[in-house]
N, C-alpha and C positions, 0 to 999 in steps of 0.2 A: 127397350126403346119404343118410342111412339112415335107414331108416323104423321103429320100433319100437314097438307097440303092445299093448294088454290090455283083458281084458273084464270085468268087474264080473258074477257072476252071481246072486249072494246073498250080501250085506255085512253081516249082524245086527247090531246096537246093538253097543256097547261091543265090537268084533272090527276085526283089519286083515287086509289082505293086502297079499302081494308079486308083483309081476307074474314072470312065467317068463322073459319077453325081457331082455335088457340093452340099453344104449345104450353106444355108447364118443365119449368125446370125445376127438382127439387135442389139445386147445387146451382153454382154458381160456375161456369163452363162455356167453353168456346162450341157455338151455333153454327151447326153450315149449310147454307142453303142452298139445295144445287134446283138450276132453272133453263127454261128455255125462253124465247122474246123474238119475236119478227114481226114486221110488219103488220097492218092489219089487211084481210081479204083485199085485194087490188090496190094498194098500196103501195110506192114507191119511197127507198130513203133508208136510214139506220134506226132502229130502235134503241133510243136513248134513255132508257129508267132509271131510277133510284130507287134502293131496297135499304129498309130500316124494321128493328123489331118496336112495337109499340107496350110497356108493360102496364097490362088492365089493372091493377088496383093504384096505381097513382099517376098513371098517364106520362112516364117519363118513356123516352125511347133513346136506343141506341144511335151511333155515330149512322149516319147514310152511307150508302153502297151504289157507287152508279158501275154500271155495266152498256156500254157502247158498241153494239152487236148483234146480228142477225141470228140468232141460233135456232135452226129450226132441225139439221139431221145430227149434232151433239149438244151436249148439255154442258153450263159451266157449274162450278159451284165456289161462292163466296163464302167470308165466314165472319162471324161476328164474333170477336173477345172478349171475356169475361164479362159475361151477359148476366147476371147476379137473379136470383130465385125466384120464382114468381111466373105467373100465366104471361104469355104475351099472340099480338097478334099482327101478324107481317102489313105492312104500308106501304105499296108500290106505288111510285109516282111518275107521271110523264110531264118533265121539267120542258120538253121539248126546247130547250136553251140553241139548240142546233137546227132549230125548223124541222122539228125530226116528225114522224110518220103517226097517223094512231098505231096505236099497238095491240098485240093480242102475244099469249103464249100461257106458261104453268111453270109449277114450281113446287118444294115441298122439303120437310125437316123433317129427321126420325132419330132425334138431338134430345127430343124431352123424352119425359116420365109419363106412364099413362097415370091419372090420378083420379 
């Protein structure tokens, strides 16, 4: 297994980002990403994200993952299925659909191969 992870530092409403790691899967396999998400520094509200895998050689990406929740002393983890071959790299987004918070938090996969 290989470990590949990313930090959330300031997520503002209606913004995504891409994490800088990649994961590589040689097989085709169910993903689990376990995470935390709270607020950002003096912030008030829910942290409302969405998480999807983005795959680098032809840019298609997995179904979205939204997670509605403060997790700052446990961690949840999500999972993405049959996630087929290939490098990819996580896409968090703050949909803020709910007038939600900026956000900060991390997160990480140790789902792929090191390659």
């Amino acid at each position: 297994m290989y470990y590949t992870g990313y930090t959330i530092t300031k997520l503002e409403p209606a913004h995504y980002i891409i994490s800088d790691a990649q994961v590589y899967l040689s097989a085709k396999k169910t993903v689990n990403l376990t995470l935390v998400q709270y607020p950002y520094s003096g912030q008030s509200g829910t942290a409302h994200l969405f998480y999807k895998l983005i795959k680098q050689e032809s840019g298609t990406d997995t179904s979205e993952l939204g997670v509605k929740d403060n997790l700052v002393d446990h961690n949840v983890t999500i999972s993405f299925s049959n996630v087929a071959a290939g490098w990819y790299k996580i896409q968090i987004s703050n949909y803020s659909r709910d007038n939600g918070p900026t956000a900060a938090g991390n997160g990480y996969t140790n789902d792929g191969n090191q390659q």
